[in-house]
Residue, then its C-alpha position, 0 to 999 in steps of 0.5 A: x411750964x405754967x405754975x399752979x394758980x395762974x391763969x392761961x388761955x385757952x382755944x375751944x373748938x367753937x366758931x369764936x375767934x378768941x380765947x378764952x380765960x382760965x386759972x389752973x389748980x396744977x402746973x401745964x405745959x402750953x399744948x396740952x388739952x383741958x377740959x373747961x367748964x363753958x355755960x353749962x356744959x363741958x368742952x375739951x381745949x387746948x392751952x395755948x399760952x399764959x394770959x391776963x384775965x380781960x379788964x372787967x371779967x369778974x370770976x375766973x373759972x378753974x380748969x375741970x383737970x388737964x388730960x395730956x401729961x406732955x403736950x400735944x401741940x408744939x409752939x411751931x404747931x400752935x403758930x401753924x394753926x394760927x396762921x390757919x385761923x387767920x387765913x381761912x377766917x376760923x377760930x384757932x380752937x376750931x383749927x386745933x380739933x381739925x389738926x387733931x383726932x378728938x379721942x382722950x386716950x390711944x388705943x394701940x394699933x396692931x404691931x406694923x413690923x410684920x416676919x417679912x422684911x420691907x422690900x424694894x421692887x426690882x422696877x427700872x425707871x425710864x429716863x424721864x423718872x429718873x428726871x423727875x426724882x432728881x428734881x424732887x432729891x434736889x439733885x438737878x436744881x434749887x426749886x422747891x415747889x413742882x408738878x408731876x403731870x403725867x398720863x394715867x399709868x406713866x409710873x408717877x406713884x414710883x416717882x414719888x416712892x423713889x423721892x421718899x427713899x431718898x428723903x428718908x434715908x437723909x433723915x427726913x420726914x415725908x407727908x404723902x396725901x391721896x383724895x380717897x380714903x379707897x385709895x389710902x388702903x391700897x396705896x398704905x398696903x403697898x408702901x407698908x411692904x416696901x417702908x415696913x414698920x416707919x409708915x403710918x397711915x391717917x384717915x378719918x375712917x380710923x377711930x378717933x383713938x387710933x389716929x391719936x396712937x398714930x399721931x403720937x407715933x408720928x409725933x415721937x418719930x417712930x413713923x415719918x412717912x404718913x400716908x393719908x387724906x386730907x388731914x395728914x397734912x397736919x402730921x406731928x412730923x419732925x424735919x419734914x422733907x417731901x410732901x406728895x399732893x396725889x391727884x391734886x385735882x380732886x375736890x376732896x382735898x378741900x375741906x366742907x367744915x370750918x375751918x374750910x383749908x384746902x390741903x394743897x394751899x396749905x401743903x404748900x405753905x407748909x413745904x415752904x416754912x419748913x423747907x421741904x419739897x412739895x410735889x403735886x401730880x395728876x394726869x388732869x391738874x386743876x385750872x389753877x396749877x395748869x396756869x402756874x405751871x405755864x408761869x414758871x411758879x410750879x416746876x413742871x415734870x413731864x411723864x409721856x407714856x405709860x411704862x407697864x406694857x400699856x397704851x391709851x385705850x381706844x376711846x369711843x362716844x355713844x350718843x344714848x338720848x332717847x335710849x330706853x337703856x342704860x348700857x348700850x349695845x356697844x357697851x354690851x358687846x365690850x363686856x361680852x368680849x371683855x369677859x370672853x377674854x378673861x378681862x375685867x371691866x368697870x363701869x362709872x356713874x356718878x349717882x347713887x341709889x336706884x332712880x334720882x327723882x319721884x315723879x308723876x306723870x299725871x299732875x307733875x309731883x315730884x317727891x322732894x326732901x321735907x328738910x332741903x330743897x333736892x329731889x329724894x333718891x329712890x333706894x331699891x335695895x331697902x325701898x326708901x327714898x332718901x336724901x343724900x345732904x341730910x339723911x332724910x329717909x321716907x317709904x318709897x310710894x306706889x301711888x302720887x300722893x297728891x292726885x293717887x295716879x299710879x301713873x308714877x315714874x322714877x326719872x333718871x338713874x343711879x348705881x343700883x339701878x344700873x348694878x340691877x341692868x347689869x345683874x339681868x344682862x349679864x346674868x353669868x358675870x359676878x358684879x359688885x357696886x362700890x360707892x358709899x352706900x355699899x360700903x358702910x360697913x367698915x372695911x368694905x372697900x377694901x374688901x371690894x377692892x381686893x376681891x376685885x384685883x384677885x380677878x373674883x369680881x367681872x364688874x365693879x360699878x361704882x361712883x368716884x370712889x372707881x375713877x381715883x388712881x386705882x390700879x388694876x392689871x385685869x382691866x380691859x373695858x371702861x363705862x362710863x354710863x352718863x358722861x354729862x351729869x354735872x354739866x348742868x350744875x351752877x358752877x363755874x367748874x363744871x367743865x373741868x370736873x367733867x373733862x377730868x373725870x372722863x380722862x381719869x376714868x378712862x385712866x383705868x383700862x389698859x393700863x397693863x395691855x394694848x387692847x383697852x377700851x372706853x366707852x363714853x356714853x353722853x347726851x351731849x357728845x358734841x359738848x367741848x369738855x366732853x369731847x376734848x376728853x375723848x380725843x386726849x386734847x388736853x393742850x386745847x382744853x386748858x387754853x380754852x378753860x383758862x381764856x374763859x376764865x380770864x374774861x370772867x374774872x374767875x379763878x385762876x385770875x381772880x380770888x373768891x371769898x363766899x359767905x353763907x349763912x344758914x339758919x331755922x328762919x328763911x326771913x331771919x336769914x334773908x335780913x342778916x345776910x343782905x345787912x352785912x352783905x351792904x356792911x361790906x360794899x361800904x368798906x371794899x374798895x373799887x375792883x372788888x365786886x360783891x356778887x348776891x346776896x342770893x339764895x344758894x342753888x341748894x336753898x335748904x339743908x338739913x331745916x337750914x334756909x341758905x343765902x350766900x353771896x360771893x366776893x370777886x377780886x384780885x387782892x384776897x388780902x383786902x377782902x381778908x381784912x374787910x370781911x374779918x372786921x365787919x364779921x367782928x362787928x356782926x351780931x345776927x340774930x339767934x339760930x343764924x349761923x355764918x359760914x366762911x369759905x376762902x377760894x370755895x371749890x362748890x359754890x352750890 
């Protein structure tokens, strides 16, 4: 306890790594939230620790009034979010407001206990299960890090249930993180039914008040198996026991705002500071784990076939170039027979709105955003061309504004467009579209979701919210409308994205039958990626990705660090990026190359000019120590903002 009058330190959520002086008027505990006058304004922080006021600091402000009447964050969580501001080169306040929901006060959540009773599926494990939840209860050897690699519908999810019950009944606790916040309402049903009222579930789709309820229900000990997106790697838990990565895979697991932590690094970090289990799955692990399980650093758990009376579905390529359509006759016909047959079907995209680019065939215009350098998406449900990195939103034109041609197209397509093809050819069939422009409106998803496991939707269409871990019986026939959308992205993933989308969707059909089919339409069928995917040659692609890899120097052989900065001027932003940019040549050593600066492949964002340039080397460590010390030093000019991404996973 910290006694009236003195003076402590705070951490406010702002990107200066220090912290700042202030005398308390009552007595606070170190972890509790205060709200601090700063210049004009007023910010919420957290006490982190009694302190001395800097030499020459001549007037200490008072704190405004304390909000919490016992602390929120223990010494153990305060040093947690200090190594996340050392690793992810953050403010420690910036790390405390990402670990926490931002509400003052909890708004109670609805009663979890439910009339019925939790109840445990009568399921029989194969051997290779039973295999793997020994590892995980630590009854088989003493690793304490793993890999569940399984194809799609091989029981993984029942593997890491199993380990929790066993985790739980030790008296311990279990973090269990799914990519989606889809997929958290559908797994969060099912585990609530067999765990009843010990689970909770956080997600960024609560309100900041419910996940503070939740988070101190966590935190008390009245929930200990959290379900949840990325965030819920933070969970207040007591005696962690077992953290679950699901679909370690997914990009969505690293975070777009600073502090920019990947929650597989730090679930690991975690599980080994608190002796915990940590295990990741997936039917596609990402390059990095592939390569650490073939060196023995992740224990790998083999899951061959799939347990519910399923097989991998028959796989077939479309070449669709020069098609004036976008589902071909072989995805017709599999509709047709599907619905015939009483299945359901699902058809991916992996593009929103109607068309993807305004363009003039008369004078070459293309209608792009006033604030960034992407093209607008022409949205036919309210007839707005929008863009999807800022919001923009402008009437969509029947003419070219500058030539007045009305000889207009919109090139390419998205998922209203197709949701309209499917509406016209298949005018019998119920359709419902399940991407982030349908589902706004809270609840949504599930609402498609749920309809769509009842069997009262034929087709759903969607974007990447279909393609993760979704778990449908009725499902016979896949689509996957254009396979090849981001292979023309700048990105040295852009491979590994495409095989593992087209084997995660293709993951969706037959998962409970013999007969399911996937139809894979591309202009590029003979592209490796694409057609390792289809022929399940999972073995050759890995070892082709990871010798590409290898002779590039990118990751998993080499480390990144990208710097970005952004700002209002396109000149101001040029100058500073190119002086640190020479700052840091002459500190680092031989072996590490400095790539850029250049303009970032998505230049201006929301008014910001961007320029990024991106460090490659083996040590992360001396490129730590290099680009915190000269970032201390760097003083940009005003409306410059400096952005830093540790092992990035966009580079766009």
């Amino acid at each position: 306890m910290i006694e009236a009058g003195a003076t402590v330190q705070v951490a406010l959520p702002i990107p200066v790594r220090t912290t700042f002086t202030y005398q308390t008027e009552e007595p606070l505990d170190v972890g509790v939230r205060v709200i601090v006058p700063l210049g004009a304004r007023t910010m919420t922080g957290v006490v982190v620790g009694p302190g001395s006021p800097p030499p020459g600091l001549r007037e200490i402000k008072k704190i405004s009034r304390s909000i919490d009447e016992e602390p929120l964050f223990e010494r153990g969580y305060l040093d947690f979010a200090e190594w996340m501001a050392q690793m992810y080169v953050s403010s420690l306040g910036e790390c405390l407001a990402a670990m926490l929901p931002s509400a003052r006060r909890a708004r109670e959540l609805p009663e979890a206990r439910g009339d019925e009773p939790p109840s445990r599926p009568d399921y029989e494990l194969s051997e290779e299960q039973h295999r793997a939840v020994r590892a995980l209860t630590g009854e088989s050897h003493g690793e304490s890090w793993f890999y569940l690699y399984g194809i799609t519908g091989s029981g993984k999810t029942e593997v890491f249930l199993r380990a929790a019950e066993a985790h739980l009944a030790a008296e311990r606790s279990v973090i269990y993180l799914v990519p989606e916040i889809a997929l958290t309402h559908q797994l969060f049903a099912h585990i609530q039914s067999r765990f009843g009222y010990i689970v909770s579930m956080l997600h960024s789709g609560l309100t900041p008040a419910q996940r503070l309820s939740e988070w101190r229900r966590i935190r008390t000990g009245e929930a200990r198996l959290v379900v949840g997106a990325r965030s819920a790697v933070f969970a207040p838990v007591a005696r962690l026991g077992l953290v679950v990565v699901d679909e370690e895979h997914e990009t969505s697991y690293k975070s777009g705002n600073a502090p920019r932590y990947h929650a597989r690094q730090v679930a690991l970090w975690r599980s080994s500071r608190e002796g915990a289990v940590c295990v990741m799955g997936s039917a596609t692990p990402s390059v990095e784990a592939w390569n650490l399980m073939a060196e023995g650093r992740l224990a790998r758990l083999d899951l061959t076939r799939r347990l519910s009376g399923g097989a991998l579905p028959e796989v077939s390529v479309v070449n669709v170039r020069g098609s004036d359509s976008l589902i071909s006759g072989t995805l017709r016909d599999a509709i047709r027979e599907t619905h015939g047959g009483g299945g359901q079907s699902i058809l991916f995209l992996n593009r929103r709105g109607f068309g993807h680019v305004f363009h003039c065939r008369s004078c070459g215009f293309e209608m792009t955003c006033p604030h960034c350098s992407v093209a607008l998406t022409y949205h036919r449900s309210d007839a707005k061309m929008v863009c999807h990195h800022c919001g923009y939103r402008a009437e969509a034109p029947r003419v070219c504004p500058v030539c007045a041609s009305l000889d207009v197209a919109y090139a390419s397509f998205g998922t209203e467009r197709i949701e309209e093809e499917v509406a016209a050819r298949f005018p019998g069939l119920t359709c419902a579209r399940l991407d982030t422009d349908s589902t706004r409106k809270r609840g949504e998803s599930g609402r498609i979701l749920a309809a769509f496991e009842r069997g009262e939707i034929d087709i759903l269409l969607g974007t990447q919210m279909v393609a993760k871990g979704l778990n449908f019986p009725r499902v016979q026939t896949v689509g996957i409308v254009l396979a090849d959308t981001g292979l023309s992205l700048p990105d040295f993933r852009a491979a590994e994205r495409t095989f593992s989308l087209i084997v995660q969707v293709a993951g969706r059909a037959g998962r409970f039958r013999t007969d399911g089919r996937v139809i894979v339409q591309t202009m590029r069928p003979d592209h490796p990626a694409i057609r390792r995917a289809v022929e399940h040659r999972v073995e050759e692609f890995y070892a082709d990705e990871l010798e590409t890899r290898r002779q590039l120097g990118f990751p998993p052989f080499g480390r990144l660090l990208r710097i970005v900065l952004r700002g209002g001027r396109a000149k101001d932003v040029a100058a500073s990026i190119a002086e640190l940019a020479e700052a840091i040549r002459r500190e680092l050593p031989a072996g590490i190359e400095v790539m850029g600066p250049v303009p970032c492949a998505l230049e201006r964002i929301k008014r910001n000019w961007r320029h990024h340039l991106l460090l490659r080397g083996e040590s992360m460590g001396v490129m730590h120590r290099v680009v915190r010390k000269e970032l201390d030093a760097f003083r940009p000019p005003r409306g410059v903002h400096v952005e830093v991404d540790i092992d990035p996973v966009n580079l766009l």
